[in-house]
Structure formats: C-alpha cells, structure tokens
LOFI-574963 format. One record per atom (N, C-alpha, C): residue in three letters; y negated, x, z negated. Coordinates in steps of 0.02 Angstrom, whole numbers, padded with zeros to 5 digits, always signed. Atoms other than C-alpha are relative to their C-alpha. Layout:
REM LOFI-574963
ALAYXZ...
***
This chain:
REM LOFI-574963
UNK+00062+00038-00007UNK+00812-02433+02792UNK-00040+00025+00060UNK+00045-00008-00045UNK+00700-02454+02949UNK-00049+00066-00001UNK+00051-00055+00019UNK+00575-02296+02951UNK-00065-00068+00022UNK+00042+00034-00004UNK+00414-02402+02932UNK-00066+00011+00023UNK+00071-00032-00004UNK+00223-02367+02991UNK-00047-00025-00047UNK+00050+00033+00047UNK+00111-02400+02832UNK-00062+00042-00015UNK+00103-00021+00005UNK-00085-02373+02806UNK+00022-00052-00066UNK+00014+00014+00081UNK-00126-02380+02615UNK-00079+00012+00010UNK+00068-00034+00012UNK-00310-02395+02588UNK-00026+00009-00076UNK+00018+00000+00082UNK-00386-02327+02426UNK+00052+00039-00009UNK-00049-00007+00036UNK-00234-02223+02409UNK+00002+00092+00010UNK+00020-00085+00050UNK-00304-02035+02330UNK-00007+00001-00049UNK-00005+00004+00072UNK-00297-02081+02176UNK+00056-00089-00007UNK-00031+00067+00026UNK-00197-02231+02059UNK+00044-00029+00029UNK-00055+00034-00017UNK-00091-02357+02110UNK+00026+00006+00086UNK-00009-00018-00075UNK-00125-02321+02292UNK+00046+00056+00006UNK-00017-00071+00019UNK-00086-02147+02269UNK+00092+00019-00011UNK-00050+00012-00001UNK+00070-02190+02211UNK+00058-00036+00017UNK-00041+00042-00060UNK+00144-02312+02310UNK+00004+00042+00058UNK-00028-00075-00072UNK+00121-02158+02441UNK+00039+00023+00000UNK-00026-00052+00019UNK+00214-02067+02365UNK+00079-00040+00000UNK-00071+00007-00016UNK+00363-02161+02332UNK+00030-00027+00055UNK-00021+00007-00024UNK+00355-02240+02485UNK-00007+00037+00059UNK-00020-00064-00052UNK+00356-02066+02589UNK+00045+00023-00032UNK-00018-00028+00014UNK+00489-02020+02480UNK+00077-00054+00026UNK-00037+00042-00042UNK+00590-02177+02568UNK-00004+00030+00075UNK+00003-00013-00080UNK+00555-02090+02733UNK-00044-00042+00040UNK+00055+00013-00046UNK+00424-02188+02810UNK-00072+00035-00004UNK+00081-00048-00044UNK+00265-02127+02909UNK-00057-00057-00044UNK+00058+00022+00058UNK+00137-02155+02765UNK-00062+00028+00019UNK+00059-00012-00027UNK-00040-02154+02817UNK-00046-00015-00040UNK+00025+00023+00066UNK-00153-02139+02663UNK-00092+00007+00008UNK+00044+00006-00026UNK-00321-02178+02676UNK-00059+00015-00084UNK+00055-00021+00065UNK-00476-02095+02573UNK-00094-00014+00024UNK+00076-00011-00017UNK-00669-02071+02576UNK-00025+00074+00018UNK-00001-00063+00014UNK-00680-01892+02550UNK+00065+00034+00046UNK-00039-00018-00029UNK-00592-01782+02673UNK+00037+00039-00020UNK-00063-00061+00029UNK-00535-01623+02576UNK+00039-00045-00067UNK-00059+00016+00053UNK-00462-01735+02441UNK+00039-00046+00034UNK-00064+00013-00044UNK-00366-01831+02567UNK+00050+00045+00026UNK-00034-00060-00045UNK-00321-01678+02649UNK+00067+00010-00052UNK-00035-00024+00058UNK-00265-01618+02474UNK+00058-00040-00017UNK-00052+00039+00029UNK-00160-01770+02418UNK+00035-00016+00060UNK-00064-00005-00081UNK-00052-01778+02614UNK+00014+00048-00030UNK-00047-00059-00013UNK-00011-01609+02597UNK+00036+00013-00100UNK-00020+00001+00046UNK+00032-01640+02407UNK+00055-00062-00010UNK-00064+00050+00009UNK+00146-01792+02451UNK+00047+00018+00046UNK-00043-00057-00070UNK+00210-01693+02603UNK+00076+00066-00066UNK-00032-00071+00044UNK+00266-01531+02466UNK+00041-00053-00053UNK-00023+00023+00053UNK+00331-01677+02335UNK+00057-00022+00038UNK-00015+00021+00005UNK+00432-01772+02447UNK+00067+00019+00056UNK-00035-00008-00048UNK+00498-01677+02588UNK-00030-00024+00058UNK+00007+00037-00068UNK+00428-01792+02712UNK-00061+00018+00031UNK+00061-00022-00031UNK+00305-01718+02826UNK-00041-00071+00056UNK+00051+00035-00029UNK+00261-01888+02912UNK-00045-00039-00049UNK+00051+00023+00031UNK+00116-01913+02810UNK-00070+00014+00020UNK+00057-00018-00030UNK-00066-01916+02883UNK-00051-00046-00039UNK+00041+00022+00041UNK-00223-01982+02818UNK-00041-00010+00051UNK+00060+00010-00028UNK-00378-02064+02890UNK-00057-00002-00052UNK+00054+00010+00036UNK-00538-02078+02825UNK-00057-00036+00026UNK+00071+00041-00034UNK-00706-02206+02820UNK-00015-00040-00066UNK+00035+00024+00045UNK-00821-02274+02703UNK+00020-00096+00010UNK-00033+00076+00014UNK-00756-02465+02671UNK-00052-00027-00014UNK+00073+00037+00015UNK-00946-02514+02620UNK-00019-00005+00057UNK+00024+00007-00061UNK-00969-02487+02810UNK+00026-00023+00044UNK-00058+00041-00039UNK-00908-02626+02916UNK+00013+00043+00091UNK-00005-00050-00067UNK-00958-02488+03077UNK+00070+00043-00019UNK-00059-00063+00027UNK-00840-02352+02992UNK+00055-00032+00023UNK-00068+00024-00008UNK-00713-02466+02963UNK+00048-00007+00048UNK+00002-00021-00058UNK-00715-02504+03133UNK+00028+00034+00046UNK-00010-00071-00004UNK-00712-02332+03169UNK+00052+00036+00011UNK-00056+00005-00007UNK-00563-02311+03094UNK+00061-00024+00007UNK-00073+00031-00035UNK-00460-02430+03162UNK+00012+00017+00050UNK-00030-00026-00067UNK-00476-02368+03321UNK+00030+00066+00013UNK-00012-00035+00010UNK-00448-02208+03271UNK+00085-00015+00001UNK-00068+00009+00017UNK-00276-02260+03185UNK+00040-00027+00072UNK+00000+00034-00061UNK-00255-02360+03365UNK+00029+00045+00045UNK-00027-00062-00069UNK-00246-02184+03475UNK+00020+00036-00019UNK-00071-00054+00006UNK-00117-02105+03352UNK+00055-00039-00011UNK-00044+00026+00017UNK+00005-02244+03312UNK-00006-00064+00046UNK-00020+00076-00082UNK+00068-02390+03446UNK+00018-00059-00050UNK-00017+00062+00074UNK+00108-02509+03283UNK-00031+00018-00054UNK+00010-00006+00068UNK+00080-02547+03126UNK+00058-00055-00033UNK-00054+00018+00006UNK+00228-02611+03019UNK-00010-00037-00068UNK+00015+00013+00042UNK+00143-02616+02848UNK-00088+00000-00017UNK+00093-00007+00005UNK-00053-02649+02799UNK+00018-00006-00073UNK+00003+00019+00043UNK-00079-02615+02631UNK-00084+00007-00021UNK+00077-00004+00015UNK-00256-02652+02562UNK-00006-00012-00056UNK-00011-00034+00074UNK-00255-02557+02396UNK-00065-00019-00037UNK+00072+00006+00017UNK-00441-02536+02393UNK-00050-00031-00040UNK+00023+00055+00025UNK-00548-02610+02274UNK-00036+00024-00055UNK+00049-00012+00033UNK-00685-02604+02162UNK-00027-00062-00060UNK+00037+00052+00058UNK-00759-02663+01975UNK-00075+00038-00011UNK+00091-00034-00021UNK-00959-02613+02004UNK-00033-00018-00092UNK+00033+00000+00075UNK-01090-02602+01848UNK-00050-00061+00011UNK+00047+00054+00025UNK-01221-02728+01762UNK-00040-00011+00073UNK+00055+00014-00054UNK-01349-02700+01924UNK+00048-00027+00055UNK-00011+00014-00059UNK-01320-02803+02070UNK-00015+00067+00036UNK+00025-00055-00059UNK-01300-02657+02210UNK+00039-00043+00078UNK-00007+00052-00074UNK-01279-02725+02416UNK+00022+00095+00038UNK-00025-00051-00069UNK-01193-02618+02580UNK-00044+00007+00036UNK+00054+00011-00055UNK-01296-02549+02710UNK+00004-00029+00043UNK+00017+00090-00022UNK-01246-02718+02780UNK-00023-00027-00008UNK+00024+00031+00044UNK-01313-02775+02666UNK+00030-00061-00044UNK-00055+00048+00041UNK-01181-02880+02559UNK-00012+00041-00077UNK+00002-00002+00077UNK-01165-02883+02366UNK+00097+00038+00019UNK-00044-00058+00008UNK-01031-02723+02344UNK+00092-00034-00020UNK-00054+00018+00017UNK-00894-02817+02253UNK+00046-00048+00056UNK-00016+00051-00041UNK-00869-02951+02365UNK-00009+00025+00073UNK-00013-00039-00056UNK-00897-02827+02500UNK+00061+00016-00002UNK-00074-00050+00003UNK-00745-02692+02459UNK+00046-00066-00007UNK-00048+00027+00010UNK-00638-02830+02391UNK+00029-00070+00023UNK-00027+00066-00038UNK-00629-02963+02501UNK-00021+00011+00073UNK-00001+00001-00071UNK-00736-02933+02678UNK+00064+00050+00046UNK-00023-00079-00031UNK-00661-02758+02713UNK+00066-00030-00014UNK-00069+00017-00028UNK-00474-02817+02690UNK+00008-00041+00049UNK-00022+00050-00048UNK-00480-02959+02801UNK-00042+00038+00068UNK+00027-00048-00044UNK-00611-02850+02921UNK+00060+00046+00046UNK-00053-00056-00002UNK-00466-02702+02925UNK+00049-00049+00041UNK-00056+00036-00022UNK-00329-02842+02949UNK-00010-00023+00072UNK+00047+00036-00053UNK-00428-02940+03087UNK+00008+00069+00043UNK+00010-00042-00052UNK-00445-02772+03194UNK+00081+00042+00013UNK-00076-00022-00041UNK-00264-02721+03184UNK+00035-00052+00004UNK-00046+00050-00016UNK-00186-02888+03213UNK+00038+00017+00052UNK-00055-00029-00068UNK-00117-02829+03379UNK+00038+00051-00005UNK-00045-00054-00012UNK-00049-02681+03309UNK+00048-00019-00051UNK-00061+00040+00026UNK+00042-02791+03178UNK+00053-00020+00046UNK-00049+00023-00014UNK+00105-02886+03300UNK+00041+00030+00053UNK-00059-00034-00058UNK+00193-02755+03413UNK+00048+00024-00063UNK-00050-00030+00046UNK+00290-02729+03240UNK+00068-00036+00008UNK-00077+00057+00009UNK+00479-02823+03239UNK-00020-00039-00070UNK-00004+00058+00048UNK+00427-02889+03072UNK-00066+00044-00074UNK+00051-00011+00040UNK+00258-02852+02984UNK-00028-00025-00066UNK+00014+00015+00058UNK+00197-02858+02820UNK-00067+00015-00013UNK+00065-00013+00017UNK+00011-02884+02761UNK-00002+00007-00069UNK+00005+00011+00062UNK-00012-02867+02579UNK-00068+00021-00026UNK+00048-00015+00055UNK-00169-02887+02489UNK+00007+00008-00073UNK+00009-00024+00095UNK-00217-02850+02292UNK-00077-00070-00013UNK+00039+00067+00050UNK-00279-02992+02186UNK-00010+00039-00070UNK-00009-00009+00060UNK-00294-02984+02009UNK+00015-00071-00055UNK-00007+00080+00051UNK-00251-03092+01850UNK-00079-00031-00023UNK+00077+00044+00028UNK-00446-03106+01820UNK-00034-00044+00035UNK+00004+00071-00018UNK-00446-03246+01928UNK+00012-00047-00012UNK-00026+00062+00031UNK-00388-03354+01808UNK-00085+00009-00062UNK+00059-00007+00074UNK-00562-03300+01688UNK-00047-00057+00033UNK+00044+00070-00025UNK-00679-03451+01664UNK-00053+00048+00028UNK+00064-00027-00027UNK-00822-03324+01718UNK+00026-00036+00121UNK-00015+00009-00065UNK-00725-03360+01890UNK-00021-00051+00045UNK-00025+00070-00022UNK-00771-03521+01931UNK-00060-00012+00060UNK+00059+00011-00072UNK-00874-03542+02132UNK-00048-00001-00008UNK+00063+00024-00024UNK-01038-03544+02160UNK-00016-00009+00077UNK+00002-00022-00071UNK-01051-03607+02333UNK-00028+00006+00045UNK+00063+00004-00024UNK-01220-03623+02362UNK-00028+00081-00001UNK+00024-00051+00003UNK-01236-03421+02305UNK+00077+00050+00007UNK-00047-00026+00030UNK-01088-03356+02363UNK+00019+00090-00012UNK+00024-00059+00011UNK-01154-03171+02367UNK-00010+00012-00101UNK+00052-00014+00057UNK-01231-03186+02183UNK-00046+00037+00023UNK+00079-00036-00018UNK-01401-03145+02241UNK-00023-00053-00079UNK+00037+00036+00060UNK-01457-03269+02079UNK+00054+00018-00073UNK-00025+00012+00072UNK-01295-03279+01978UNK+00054+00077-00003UNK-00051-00022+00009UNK-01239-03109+01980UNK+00006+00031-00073UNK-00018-00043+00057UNK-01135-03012+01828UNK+00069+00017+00018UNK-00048-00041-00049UNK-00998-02894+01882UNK+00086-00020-00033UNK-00069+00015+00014UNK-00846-02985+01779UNK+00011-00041+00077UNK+00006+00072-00045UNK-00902-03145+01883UNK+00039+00026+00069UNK-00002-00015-00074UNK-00905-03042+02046UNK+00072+00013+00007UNK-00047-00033-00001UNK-00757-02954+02020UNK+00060-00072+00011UNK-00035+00039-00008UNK-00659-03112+01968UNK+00003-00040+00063UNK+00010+00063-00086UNK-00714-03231+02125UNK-00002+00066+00055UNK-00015-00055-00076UNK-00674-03068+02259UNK+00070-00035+00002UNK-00114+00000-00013UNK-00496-03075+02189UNK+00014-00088+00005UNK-00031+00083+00003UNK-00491-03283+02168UNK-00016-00007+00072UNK+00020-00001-00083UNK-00569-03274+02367UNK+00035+00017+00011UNK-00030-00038-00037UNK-00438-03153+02402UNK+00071-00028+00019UNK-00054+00038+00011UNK-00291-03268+02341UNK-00011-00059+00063UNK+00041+00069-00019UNK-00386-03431+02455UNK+00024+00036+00072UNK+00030-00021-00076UNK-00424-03295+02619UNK+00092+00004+00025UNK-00048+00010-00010UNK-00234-03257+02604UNK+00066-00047+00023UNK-00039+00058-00021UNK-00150-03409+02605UNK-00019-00027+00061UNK+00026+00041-00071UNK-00270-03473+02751UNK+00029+00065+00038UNK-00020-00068-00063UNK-00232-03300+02839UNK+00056-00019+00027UNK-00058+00035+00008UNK-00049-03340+02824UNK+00020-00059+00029UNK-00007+00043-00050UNK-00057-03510+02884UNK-00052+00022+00085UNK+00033-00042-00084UNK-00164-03431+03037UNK+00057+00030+00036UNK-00032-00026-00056UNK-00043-03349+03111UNK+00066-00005+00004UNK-00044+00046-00032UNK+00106-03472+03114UNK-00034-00049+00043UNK+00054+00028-00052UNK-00034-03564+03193UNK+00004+00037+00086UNK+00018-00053-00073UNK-00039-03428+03322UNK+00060+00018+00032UNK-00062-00019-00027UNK+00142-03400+03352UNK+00039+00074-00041UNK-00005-00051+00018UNK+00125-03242+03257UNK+00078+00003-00055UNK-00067-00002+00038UNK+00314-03270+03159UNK+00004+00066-00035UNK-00007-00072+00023UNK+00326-03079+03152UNK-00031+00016-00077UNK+00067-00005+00057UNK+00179-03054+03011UNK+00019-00046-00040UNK+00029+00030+00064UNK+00180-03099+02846UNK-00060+00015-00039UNK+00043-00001+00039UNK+00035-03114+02723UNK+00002-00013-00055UNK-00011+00017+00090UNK+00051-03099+02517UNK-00054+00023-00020UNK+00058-00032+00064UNK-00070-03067+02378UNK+00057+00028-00044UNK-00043-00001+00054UNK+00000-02993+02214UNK-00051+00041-00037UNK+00050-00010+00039UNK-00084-02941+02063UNK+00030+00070-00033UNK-00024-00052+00021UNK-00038-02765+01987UNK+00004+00001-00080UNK-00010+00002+00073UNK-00085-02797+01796UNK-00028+00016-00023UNK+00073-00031+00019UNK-00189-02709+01685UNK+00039+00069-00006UNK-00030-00080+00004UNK-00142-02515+01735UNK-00061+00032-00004UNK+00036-00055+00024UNK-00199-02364+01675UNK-00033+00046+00054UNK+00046-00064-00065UNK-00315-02289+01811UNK-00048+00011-00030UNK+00079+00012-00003UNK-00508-02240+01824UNK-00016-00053+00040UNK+00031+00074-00031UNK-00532-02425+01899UNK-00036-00008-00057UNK+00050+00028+00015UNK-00691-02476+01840UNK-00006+00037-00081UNK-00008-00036+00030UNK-00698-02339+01723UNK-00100+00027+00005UNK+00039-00053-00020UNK-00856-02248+01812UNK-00066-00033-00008UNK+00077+00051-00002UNK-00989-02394+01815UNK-00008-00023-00067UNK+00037+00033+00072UNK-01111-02455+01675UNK+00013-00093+00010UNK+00002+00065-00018UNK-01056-02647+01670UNK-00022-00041-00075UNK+00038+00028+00057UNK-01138-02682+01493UNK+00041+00001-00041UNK-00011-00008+00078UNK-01103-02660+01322UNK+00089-00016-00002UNK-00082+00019+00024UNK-00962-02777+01300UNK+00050+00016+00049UNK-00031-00032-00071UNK-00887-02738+01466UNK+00053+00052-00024UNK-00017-00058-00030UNK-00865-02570+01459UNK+00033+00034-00079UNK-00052-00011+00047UNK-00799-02567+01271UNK+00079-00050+00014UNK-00067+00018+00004UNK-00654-02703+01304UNK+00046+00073+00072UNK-00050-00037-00051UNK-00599-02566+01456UNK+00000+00064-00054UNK-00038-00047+00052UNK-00602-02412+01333UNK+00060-00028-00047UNK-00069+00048+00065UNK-00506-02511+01183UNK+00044-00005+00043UNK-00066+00020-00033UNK-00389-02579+01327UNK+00047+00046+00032UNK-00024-00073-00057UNK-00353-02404+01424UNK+00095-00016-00046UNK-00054-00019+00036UNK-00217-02348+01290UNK+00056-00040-00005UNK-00048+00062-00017UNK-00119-02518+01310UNK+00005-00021+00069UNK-00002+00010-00039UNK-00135-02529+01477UNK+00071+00045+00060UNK-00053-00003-00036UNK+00038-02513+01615UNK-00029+00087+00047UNK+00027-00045-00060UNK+00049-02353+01703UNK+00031+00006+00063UNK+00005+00022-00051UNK+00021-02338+01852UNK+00062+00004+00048UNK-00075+00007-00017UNK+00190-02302+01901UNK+00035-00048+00011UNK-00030+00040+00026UNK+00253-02452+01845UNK-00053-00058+00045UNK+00043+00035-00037UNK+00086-02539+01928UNK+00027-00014+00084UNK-00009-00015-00099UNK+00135-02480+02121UNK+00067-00073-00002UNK-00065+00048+00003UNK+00311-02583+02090UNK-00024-00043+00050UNK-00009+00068-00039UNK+00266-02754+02163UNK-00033+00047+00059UNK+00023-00048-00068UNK+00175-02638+02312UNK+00040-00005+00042UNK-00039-00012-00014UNK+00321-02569+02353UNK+00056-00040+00027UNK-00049+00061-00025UNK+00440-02730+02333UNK-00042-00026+00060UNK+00036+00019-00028UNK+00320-02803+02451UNK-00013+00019+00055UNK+00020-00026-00056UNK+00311-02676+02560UNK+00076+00008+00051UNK-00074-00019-00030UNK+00499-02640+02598UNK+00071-00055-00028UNK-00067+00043+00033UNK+00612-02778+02490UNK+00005-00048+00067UNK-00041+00035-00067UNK+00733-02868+02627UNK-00030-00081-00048UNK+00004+00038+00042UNK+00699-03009+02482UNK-00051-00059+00032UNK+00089+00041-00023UNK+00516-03063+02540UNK+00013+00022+00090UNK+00002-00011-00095UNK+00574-03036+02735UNK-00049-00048+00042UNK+00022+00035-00040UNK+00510-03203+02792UNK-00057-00040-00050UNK+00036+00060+00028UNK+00407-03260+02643UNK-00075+00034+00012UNK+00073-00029-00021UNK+00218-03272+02674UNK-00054-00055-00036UNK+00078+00036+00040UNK+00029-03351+02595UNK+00060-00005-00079UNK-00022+00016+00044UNK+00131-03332+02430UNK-00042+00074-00058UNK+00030-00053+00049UNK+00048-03237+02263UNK+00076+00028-00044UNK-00072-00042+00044UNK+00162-03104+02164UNK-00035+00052-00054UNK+00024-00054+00054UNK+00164-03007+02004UNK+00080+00011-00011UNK-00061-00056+00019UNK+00293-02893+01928UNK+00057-00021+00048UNK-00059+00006-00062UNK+00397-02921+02081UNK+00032-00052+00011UNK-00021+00092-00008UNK+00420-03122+02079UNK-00051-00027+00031UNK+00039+00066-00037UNK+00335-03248+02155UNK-00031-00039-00069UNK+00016+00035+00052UNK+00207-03321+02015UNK-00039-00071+00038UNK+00041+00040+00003UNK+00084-03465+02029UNK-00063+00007-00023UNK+00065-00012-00011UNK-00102-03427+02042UNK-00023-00041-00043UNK+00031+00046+00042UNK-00227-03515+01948UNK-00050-00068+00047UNK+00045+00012-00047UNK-00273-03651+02069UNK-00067-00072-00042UNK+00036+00065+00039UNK-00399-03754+01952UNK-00071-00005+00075UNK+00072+00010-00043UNK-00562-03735+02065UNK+00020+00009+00094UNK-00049-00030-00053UNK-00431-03738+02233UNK+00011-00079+00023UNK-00005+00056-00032UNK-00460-03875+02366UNK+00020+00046+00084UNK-00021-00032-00068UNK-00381-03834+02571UNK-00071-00014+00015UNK+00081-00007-00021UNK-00590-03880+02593UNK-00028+00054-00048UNK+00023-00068+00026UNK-00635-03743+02470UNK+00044+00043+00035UNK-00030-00032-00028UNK-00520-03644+02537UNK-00027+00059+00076UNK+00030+00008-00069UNK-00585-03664+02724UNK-00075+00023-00014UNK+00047+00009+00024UNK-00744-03656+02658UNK-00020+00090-00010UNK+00018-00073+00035UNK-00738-03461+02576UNK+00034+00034+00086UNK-00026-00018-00071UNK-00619-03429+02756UNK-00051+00002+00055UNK+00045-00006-00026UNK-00756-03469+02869UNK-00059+00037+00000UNK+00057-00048+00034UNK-00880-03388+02766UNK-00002+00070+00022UNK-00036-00075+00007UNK-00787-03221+02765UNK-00008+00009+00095UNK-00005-00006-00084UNK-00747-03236+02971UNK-00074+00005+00011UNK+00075+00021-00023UNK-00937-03285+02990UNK-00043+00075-00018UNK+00028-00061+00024UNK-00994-03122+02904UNK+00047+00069+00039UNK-00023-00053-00046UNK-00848-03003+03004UNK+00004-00009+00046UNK+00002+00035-00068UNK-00868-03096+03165UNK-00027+00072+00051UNK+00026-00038-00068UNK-00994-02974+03251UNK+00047+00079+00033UNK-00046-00062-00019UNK-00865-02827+03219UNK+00063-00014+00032UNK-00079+00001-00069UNK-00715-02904+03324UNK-00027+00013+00054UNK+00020+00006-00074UNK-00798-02897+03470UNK+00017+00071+00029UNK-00005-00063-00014UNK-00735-02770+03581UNK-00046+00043+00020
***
C-alpha cells in the first residue's frame, strides 16, 4: 500500500485517536491534530512507541478560531508538499446554554460544520498535488431526529437554540456541504479528490459526556454509555475510507459500518442544499484570502 500523508483532526483522544493509530501502524505519515500541546506531544510519541512508525507528527490550533485554523494550515503547508488524506474527526455535542466563538458563531455549528469545510477550503491545493485524494468528513445518525428539521431564517439558533437541535442540523448540514463539495470539484477538474461523509454510530467515548445539556439529555447518554460500540470498532469506516482501493473513485456519497447507506433526505432540496453551501462559504470567505 501507497505510504499516505493524513491529518486527523480531534485525534488525542476516541475515535480519532484511534484511527491514528491503526493507520500509523499501516505505515503512513499520520499527522494528528490536538488543542493542548503536551497531550499531543504525549499521544505521537505514544503511537510512535506502539507502532514502530516514527512518521508521526502533530499540529496544534484551537478549531473555535477560524485565525488559528488558518494558522495551522500554513503551518502543515511548510512541512509537507501534499496532502493525500483530510480527515475531519473533530466535533462537538455543547450543553443547554447557547455559547458563540470569538467569531462569534453558535459553537456547534461552528466546530462541526464551518471548521471542516474552512480546513478543507485552505488545503485544496495541497489535496490536489496528491495522485488521488481523499476528504472524509463525520456526520452522524442524529440527522435523521425530528429535532433536526431547518430553520432557515435562524440558521445559527440565536432564537431556536437546544443543543440536540444544534448538534443534529451541524451533522444534517454536513451531509448537504458534502455532496455540494463533491460536486465542486468535478466542476473544477479536480478528478483526483474525493469527498464522503460517514457516520461512526453510537461509540463509547467522552463525546458529549463533559457538558450540562439538560436533564433528559444527559441521562439518555449515561443509560446509553454501557451499550454503546467501542471505539475500536467506531474508527472502522475511518479507516475503510481512508485507505480501501474499494471507495477509490467514489465521492458526495454517505457511509456507515463500511457500506454506502442512504441519508435521511426528508428536509433535502439541491436549493436547500445550495442554500446551507453558500451560507457556510459566506461565513469562511474572509479567511481564503491570501
């Protein structure tokens, strides 16, 4: 197998964490990306001692900060001449209070939808010096919950927020931004690049573990922990995704346990679509600029 160049973001803990791991233990140059520097430090030189493979490096930058982010793309830019794999792990279930970025964006719909396509958007050129690139975002199945369903007059929740809602419409946006991404860059010539979603399941991490999201909330995630996939077993579709010859040329397509499923497209028009796409560009616009 190819030796690959992949950036994991979110990946010092959970499913990230572990998709590092097994896929530095394939021999590619795994580039794992944290907030915190000594526990990045810590988990490289702990997938380094697990796996044998010393090309493992880490960046770091706050993902609430579309400057950082930024930041570190250029960073990643003046140590690596490609990029082969994007994975955008990252992602967040926030508590009862509306909280905003010092962008000022509503948090959920920040981390889990601007900042992947942000990230993507600033290494497009280093995708496409790859022979055959792979984007993969993270959805979830709680895009099929009726809490999910547009508001498109508020699409922050500044009026209607509650943090299932948010959570659900990042990941049902994320499925929408994908597919348009995807058709974008057969648009562009870009052949090389693909773009997937895929949903991981309900695994056993501290995801959305740490925040107060109200009563009922925050008992169905205790009760559910103990039944919930671990995370081992979570990374899987990651992985297929990231390296299966399988999915070589397929692209804007959603995946779970390592197939190709069918999304929930009830509230899913190519004008909604366009609609959340523009939105998103319109809000990371000022950060392409060189």
């Amino acid at each position: 197998m190819k030796n690959k160049i992949i950036l994991i973001t979110g990946s010092t803990d959970g499913i990230g964490k572990v998709a590092a791991k097994t896929l530095a233990k394939q021999g590619h140059t795994v580039i794992i990306h944290g907030r915190n520097r000594s526990k990045a430090q810590s988990v490289c030189e702990e997938i380094k001692l697990e796996t044998g493979n010393l090309k493992v490096d880490y960046l770091i930058a706050d993902l609430f900060s579309f400057a950082d982010i930024k930041r570190m793309t250029d960073e990643f830019k003046k140590k690596y001449d490609r990029l082969d794999v994007l994975i955008n792990n990252a992602g967040a279930f926030f508590g009862k209070v509306r909280e905003i970025t010092t962008d000022g964006h509503e948090k959920t719909i920040a981390l889990n939808l601007f900042t992947p396509l942000l990230l993507t958007e600033l290494l497009l050129a280093e995708l496409a010096k790859s022979a055959s690139a792979r984007i993969i975002n993270t959805s979830s199945a709680t895009h099929k919950m009726s809490a999910s369903k547009p508001i498109f007059n508020d699409l922050q929740l500044e009026k209607n927020y509650e943090p299932s809602r948010a959570y659900g419409l990042s990941k049902l946006y994320t499925i929408w931004v994908t597919r348009h991404f995807a058709s974008s860059l057969k648009e562009k010539g870009l052949n090389n690049i693909t773009a997937n979603v895929y949903h991981p399941g309900a695994v056993a991490t501290r995801f959305g573990q740490d925040s107060d999201k109200g009563f009922i909330s925050n008992l169905i995630f205790k009760v559910a922990l103990p039944f919930m996939t671990k995370p081992e077993k979570g990374a899987d579709t990651t992985v297929y995704l990231a390296t299966s010859g399988e999915v070589e040329n397929v692209s804007g397509k959603y995946f779970g346990k390592m197939k190709e499923e069918a999304p929930s497209d009830k509230y899913y028009s190519a004008e909604t679509e366009k609609m959340i796409w523009d939105y998103c560009m319109k809000i990371i616009s000022p950060y392409l600029k060189k």
